[in-house]
N, C-alpha and C positions, 0 to 999 in steps of 0.2 A: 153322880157325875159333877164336878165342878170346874167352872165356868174361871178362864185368865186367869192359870199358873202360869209362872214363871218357872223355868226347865232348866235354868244357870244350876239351881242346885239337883239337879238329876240327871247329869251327865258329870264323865268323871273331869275332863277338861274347862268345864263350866264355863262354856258358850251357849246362847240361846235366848229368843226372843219369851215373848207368852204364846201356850196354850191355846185355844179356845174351850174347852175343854179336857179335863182331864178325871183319870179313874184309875183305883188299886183293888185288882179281879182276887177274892179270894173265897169264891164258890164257884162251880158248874152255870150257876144261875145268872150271878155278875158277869159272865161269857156271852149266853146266849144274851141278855138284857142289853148288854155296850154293843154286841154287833148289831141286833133291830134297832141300837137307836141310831149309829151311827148311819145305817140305812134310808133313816127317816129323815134322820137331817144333812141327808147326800154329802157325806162330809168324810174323806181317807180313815182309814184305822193305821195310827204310827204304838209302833210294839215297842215296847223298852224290857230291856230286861236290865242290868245294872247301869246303861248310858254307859259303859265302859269303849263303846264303838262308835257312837254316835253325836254328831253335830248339829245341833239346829241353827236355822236363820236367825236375824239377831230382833225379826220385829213379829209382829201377831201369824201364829201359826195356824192358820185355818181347817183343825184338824182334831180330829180325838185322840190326844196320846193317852196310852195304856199302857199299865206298868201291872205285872200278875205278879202277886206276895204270898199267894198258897206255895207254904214248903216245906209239906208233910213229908215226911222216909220212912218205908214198911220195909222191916229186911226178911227175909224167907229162904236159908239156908246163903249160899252168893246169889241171890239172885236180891235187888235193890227197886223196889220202885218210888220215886222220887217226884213230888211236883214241880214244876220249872221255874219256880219261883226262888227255890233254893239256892243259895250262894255257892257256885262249887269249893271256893275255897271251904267252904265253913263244914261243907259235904265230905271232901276228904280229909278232914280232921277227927269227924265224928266216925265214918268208918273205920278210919287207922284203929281205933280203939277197941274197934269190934275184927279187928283182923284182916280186915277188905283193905284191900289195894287199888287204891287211884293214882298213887304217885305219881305216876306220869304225866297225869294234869296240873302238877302243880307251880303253883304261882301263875295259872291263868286265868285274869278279872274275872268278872260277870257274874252270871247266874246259868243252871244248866239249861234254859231256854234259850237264851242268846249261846250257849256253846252247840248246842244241838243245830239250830238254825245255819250257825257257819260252820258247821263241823269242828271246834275248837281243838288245839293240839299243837305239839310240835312242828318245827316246819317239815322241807320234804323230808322224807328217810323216817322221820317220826312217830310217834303217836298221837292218833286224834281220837277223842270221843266216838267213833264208831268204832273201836274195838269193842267198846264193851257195852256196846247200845244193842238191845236186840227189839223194843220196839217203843214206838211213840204215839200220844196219846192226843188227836188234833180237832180243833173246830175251825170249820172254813163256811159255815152255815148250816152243817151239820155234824157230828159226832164222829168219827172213822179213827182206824187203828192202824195205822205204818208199821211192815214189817220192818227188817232194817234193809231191805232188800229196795224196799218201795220210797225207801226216806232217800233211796241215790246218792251216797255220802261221797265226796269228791275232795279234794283240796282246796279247806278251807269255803266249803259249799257243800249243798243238801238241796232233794226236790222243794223244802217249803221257801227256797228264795223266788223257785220260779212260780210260787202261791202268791195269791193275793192276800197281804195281813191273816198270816193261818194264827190262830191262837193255839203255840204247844202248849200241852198245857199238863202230859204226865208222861214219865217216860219209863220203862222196865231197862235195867243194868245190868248184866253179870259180869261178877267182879272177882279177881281172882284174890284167893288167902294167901297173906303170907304173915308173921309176928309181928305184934307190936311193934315188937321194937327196930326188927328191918324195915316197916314200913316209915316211922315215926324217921330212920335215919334217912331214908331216901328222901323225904319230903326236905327235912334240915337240910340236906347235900344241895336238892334243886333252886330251893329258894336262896342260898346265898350266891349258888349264879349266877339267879336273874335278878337278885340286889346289885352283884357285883358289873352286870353287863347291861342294867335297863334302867332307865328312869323311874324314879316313884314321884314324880310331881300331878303335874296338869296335864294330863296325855288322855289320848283316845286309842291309846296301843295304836298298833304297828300301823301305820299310815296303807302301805302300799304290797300289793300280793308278790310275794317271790317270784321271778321267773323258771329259774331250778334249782334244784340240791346246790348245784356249782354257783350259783348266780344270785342267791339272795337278794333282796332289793336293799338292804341296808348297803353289802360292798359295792351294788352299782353308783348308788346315792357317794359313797364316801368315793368310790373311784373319781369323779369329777368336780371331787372339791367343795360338796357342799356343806359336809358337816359341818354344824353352829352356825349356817343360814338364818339369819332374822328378819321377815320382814312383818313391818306393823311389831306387835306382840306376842307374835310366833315364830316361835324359832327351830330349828333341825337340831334334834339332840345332839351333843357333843359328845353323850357314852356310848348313844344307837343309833344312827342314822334315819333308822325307818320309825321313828317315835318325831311327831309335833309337840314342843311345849308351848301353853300359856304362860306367859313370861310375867305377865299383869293383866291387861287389859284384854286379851284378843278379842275378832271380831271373828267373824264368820266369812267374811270379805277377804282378813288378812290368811284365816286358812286356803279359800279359795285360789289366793293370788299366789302360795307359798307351794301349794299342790304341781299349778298350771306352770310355775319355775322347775320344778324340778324334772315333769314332764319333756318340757323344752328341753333341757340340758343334759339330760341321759340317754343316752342311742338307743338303748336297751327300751321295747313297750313294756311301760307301768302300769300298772290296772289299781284304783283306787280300791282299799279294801274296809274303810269306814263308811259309813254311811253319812251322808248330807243330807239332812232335810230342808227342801223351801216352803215359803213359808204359806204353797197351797197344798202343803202337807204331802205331796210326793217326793223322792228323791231324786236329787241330782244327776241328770246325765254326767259321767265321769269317765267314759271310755280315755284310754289309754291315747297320750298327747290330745286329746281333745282341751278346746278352749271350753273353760268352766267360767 
């Protein structure tokens, strides 16, 4: 465990104060060890999995952030088991090869822990990671297996959000075959999409939860004028609406204040879909138009 990291470089937006501690789990044992100690020194467990979602405060975090780097893959006819450390891009590149089809995830940040956690995927109509979840592998103080029945996979949410710091920590996949080389084209087709329609800077992905299929929160954002909103050092992307960039400097403040605008200004209820950490290591009330 070590003691005042700095977290700017472990989120993809690169805001954030220090750690007070911080640790990268990559045994069963480094699990159980970060959650008794975290215990002892009565102190939150904050989960990271790529920082591709998450925000922290900008001064000392009072808190154990954990980052899990085990990212073993056993394959076993379609059937995939994975640790959640694993990059899913990096995941469905190496499957394409063996024939396994994830396409559908692709160009979506993180790690499959953090996809697991928010159910990761397309928006409504979509695909998300529980298609092809069939169980998960968790520590909450002790060891238990999640059907995919039990994991409540919802849009863009799963029962481990209503967990306190669950550590996923392995997950079983089956995954459908298809060639090489349909898969390899698919993946080529989606990513020049989301080149062509998403930012690749300083972002923490998609800001805010859709309302419907019909309603996305990007066209309610753009419907009211806000796209390329700046304040402070953040600004509303000009390719996607529901994407924050760090322009230079941001603060944690200026996403704050950037959130609570758009809230204000949209009739349509926003519901924040990144995470904010403060900096006594819980996350920020961000219910929909609430002042943050």
């Amino acid at each position: 465990m070590q003691e005042y990291i700095s977290l700017r470089s472990k989120t993809t937006m690169k805001i954030g104060g220090t750690a007070r501690y911080y640790a990268e789990l990559k045994t069963k044992e480094d699990v159980e060890e970060t959650y008794k100690f975290s215990r002892e020194k009565n102190l939150p467990l904050v989960i990271l999995g790529a920082g591709s979602n998450t925000i922290f405060a900008d001064n000392n975090i009072d808190a154990c952030v954990i980052k899990t780097v085990a990212d073993a893959v056993t394959i076993d006819a379609n059937r995939v088991t994975v640790q959640t450390g694993k990059y899913l891009a990096v995941l469905i590149n190496e499957l394409a090869e063996q024939g396994l089809d994830l396409s559908p995830l692709t160009g979506i940040p993180g790690t499959i822990g953090g996809a697991i956690f928010g159910n990761a995927g397309q928006g409504f109509g979509g695909t998300w990671i529980d298609a092809f979840v069939e169980s998960v592998e968790v520590f909450d103080g002790a060891w238990k297996t999640f059907s995919k029945n039990d994991c409540a996979f919802a849009y863009r949410t799963s029962a481990f959000k209503g967990m306190h710091s669950p550590f996923i920590w392995e997950c079983v996949l089956k995954v459908p075959r298809h060639t090489k080389e349909e898969i390899q084209a698919e993946v080529e087709r989606l990513l020049k999409k989301r080149i062509e329609t998403q930012p690749h800077v300083k972002t923490a992905g998609s800001c805010f939860l859709s309302v419907s299929k019909e309603s996305p929160a990007w066209k309610l954002i753009d419907a009211v004028g806000l796209r390329g909103l700046k304040i402070g050092d953040v600004e509303i992307s000009a390719k996607h609406a529901n994407f924050l960039i760090n322009t230079g400097h941001a603060s944690y403040e200026d996403v704050k204040k950037i959130i609570r605008h758009i809230q204000e200004h949209v009739p349509e209820p926003l519901h924040v879909e990144m995470r904010l950490i403060q900096t006594d290591g819980t996350e920020e009330p961000h219910h929909s138009g609430a002042a943050m």
